[in-house]
N, C-alpha and C positions, 0 to 999 in steps of 0.2 A: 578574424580567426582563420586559422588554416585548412583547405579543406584537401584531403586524401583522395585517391582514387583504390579503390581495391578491386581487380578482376577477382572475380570468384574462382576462374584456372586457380589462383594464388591463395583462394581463402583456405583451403583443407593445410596443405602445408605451414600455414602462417598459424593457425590454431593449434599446431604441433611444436611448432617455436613457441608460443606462448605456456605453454603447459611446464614450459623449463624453470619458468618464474612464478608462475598463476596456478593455481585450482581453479578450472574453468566448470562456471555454473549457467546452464540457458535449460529454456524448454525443450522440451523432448515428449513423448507422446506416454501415455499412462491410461488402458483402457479405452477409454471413449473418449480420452478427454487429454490435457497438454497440462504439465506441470515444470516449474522450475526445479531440477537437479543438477547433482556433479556431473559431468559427462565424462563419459569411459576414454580410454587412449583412441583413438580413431572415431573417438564422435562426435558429430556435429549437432550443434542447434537448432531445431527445426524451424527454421522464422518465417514456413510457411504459415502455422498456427496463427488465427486471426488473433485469439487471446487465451490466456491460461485460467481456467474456472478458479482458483483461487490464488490471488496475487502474492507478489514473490516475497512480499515480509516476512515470510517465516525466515528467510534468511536472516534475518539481524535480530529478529525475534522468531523465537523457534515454539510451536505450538505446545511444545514440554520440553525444560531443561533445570538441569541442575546446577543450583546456585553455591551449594552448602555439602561438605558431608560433616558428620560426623561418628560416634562410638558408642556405645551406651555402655560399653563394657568395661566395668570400673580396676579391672586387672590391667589396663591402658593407661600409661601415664598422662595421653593426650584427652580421655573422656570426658564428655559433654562439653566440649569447644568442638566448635563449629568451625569447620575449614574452608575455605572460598576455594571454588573448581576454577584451573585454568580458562582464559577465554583463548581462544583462536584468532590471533592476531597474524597469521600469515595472509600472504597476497592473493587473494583471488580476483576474478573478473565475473562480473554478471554477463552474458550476451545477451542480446535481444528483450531488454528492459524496455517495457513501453514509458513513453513520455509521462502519462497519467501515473503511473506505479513508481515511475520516480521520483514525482513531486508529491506522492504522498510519504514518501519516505522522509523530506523532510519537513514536512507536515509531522507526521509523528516524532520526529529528532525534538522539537518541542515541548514534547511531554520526557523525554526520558535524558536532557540536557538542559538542566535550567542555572539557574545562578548559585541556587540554594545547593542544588546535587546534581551528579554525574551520574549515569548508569553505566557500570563498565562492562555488565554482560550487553548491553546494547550499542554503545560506542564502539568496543573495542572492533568488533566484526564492521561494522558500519564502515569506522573509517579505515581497514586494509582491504575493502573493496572496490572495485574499480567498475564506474555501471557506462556499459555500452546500452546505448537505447538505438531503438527499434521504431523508426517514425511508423506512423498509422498513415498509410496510401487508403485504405480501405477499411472504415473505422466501424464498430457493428451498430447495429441499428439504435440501441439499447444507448448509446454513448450521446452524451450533453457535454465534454469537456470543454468546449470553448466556451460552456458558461459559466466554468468555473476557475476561471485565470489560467486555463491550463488550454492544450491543445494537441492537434497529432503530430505535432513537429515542436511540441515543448521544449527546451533544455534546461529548467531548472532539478538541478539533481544529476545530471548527468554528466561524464565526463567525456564522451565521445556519443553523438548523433551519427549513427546512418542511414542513410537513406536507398532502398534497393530501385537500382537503374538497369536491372534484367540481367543482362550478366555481367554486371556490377554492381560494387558497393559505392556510394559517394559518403566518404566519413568525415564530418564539422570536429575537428578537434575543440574543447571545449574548455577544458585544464590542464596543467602539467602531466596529470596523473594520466590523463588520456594520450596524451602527447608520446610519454614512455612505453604506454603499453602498444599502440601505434608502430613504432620502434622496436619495441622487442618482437611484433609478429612480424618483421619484417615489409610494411606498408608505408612508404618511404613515397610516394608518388605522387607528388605534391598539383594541385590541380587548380587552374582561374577559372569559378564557378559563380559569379557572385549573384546569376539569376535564378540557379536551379532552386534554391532552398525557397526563397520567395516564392517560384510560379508553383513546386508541389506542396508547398504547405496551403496556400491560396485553394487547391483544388481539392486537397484533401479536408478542408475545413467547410469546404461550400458543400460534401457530403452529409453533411453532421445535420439531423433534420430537427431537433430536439432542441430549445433552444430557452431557458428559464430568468427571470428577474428574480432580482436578489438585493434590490438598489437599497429596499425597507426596511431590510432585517436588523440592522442596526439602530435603527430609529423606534421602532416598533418597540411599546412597554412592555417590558417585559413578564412584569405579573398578568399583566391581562390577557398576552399574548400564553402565559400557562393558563389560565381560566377560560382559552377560548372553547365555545361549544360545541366546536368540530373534532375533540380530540377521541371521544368514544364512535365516533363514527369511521375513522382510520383506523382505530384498535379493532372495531367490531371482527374481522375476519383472520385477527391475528391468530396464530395456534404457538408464540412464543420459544420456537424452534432454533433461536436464533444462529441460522443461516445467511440472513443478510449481516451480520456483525463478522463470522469469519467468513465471508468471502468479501469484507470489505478491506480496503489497501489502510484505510487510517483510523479503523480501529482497535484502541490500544489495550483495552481494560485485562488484569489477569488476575489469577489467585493464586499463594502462595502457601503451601503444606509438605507439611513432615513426612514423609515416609520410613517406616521404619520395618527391617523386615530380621528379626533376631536379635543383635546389638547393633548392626548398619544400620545407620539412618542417611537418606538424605532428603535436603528442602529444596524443594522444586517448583517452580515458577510454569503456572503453563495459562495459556489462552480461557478465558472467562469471555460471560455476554451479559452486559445490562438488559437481555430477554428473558434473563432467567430467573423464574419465581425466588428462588434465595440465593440470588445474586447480592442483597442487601437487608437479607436475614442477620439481625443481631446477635449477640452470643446471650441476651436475653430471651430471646424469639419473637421480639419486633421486626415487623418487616415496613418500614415506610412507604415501600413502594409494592404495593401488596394484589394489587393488581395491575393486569394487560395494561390495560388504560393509560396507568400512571408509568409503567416500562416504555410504552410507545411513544407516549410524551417526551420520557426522558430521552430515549433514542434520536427523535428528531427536534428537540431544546437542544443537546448539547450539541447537535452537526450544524445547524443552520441559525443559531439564538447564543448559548453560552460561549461555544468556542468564538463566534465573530467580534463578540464583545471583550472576553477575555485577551486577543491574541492581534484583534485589527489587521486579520489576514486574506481573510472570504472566509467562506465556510468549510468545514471541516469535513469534504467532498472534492475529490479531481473529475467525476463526471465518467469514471469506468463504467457505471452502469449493470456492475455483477449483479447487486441488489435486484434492480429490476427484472434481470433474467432470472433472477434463482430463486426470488418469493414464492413458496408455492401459493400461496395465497391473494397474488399479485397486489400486493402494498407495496404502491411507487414513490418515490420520492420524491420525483419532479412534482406530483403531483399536491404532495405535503407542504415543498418548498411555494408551491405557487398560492398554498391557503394561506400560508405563513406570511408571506413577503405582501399581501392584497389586506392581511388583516386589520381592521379600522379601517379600510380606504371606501370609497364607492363603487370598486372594483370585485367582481366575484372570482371565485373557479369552483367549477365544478367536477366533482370527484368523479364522477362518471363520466365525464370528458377523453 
């Protein structure tokens, strides 16, 4: 693959060429904290931000949108059809997508692209995006990805790697799509690097202190592994807030309802959590999963148990590590992951560890 040099003299101007063709989206600062947005005419990506408190999927999945409108108003010749809302298929760029957030991206492409059906509110944005990632030199504490087939110099998912060399960018072209947009900011300066990507991925990975087995999860029965005795002991401090679900990059679950406010109506798609007491409330008023207990379970059955089985990918986790910083309750994963993957064996873990 080709690798670019970008002085950063060159990067403000070259973001200005790009904006000719792109709606340019990166982090930028929000309170206390870094979020992915558009970025204004003369603004830059702040890629100092070690990471953004909740990952950039609302891009392709947006936290509430509108799938549907329709009329109720029967003087309408068009009333009670339901009309599909444009999707936004023009060209944007991500900047400074971390490696982890892009390989959960497709990780989730999985659920909303299958054989059976197409999502075109979630395709359509996904594929006129162009994701520049943002290698991890300095990954937070909180981060396991290199135990989850992922890492801070990943490229699955992305179409251009850079990597910051102080004042410069060193850019791994990756796709065509990268290649172009490369080109259109004027980043032409083509460079023989073939040791750098090796020795900082090498150093930036020897960071990573957190480190979990995952060999067993597949193997492991699966009924008995839902019958194990430790699962109200991981529930016990739960308060069902679910915070670790949106601030995680690959989970996908949502609900979908009518709104109606006069004769407008429109159906609207937005962000749901398997934390949530009638998250699987029937329209009987069955709730199968009627307790913490059995929420918690499911949460960590389907990341580490049904998706590995279903999908024979890893688990359904790149190792960002949000979870663990933002539980208020500190319910960790690794922690789950390592009762799970030890279950049946002569091996323990202990939760207080």
């Amino acid at each position: 693959m080709k690798t670019i040099k970008i002085d950063k003299t060159q990067w403000a101007a070259g973001l200005d060429r790009l904006r000719e063709s792109y709606r340019l989206i990166g982090p930028a600062p929000e309170k206390n904290y870094h979020v992915f947005k558009s970025l204004e005419t003369g603004q830059k990506p702040d890629l100092n931000c070690q990471n953004t408190r909740l990952s950039p999927k609302a891009l392709v999945f947006p936290q509430s949108e509108p799938m549907m409108t329709f009329t109720l108003d029967e003087k309408q010749p068009d009333h009670h059809i339901m009309k599909a809302v444009a999707t936004d298929d023009a060209p944007r760029a991500v900047l400074g997508i971390r490696p982890c957030d892009a390989k959960a991206l497709k990780l989730v492409h999985l659920n909303f692209d299958t054989p059976e059906y197409k999502d075109p509110y979630w395709l359509v944005p996904y594929l006129a995006t162009t994701f520049v990632g943002l290698a991890c030199d300095q990954p937070c504490s909180a981060c396991f990805c290199t135990s989850t087939d992922c890492g801070p110099y990943h490229e699955t998912g992305l179409d251009v790697l850079l990597s910051d060399g102080g004042d410069h960018f060193v850019a791994k072209v990756l796709t065509e799509k990268g290649e172009s947009l490369l080109t259109a900011g004027g980043w032409t300066q083509a460079i023989d690097a073939p040791d750098i990507w090796s020795i900082r991925r090498q150093a930036a990975e020897a960071a990573i202190v957190t480190h979990l087995e995952t060999d067993r999860l597949g193997q492991i029965d699966l009924l008995a592994l839902h019958g194990a005795d430790f699962w109200e002991d991981i529930a016990f401090a739960c308060i069902n807030c679910g915070a670790c679900t949106y601030v995680c990059p690959t989970c996908w679950c949502f609900d979908i309802q009518d709104q109606v406010h006069g004769t407008a109506g429109k159906r609207m798609r937005q962000w749901d959590s398997c934390m949530f007491p009638i998250f699987t409330v029937h329209t009987t008023g069955h709730n199968p999963r009627d307790s913490k207990t059995q929420r918690v379970r499911q949460r960590f059955m389907h990341k580490l148990k049904y998706f590995v089985e279903k999908y024979d990918q890893g688990i359904m986790c790149v190792g960002c590590g949000r979870c663990v910083r933002y539980c208020p309750v500190n319910i960790d994963i690794r922690k789950v992951c390592g009762l799970m993957n030890s279950f049946g064996s002569d091996q323990s873990c202990d939760m207080q560890a």
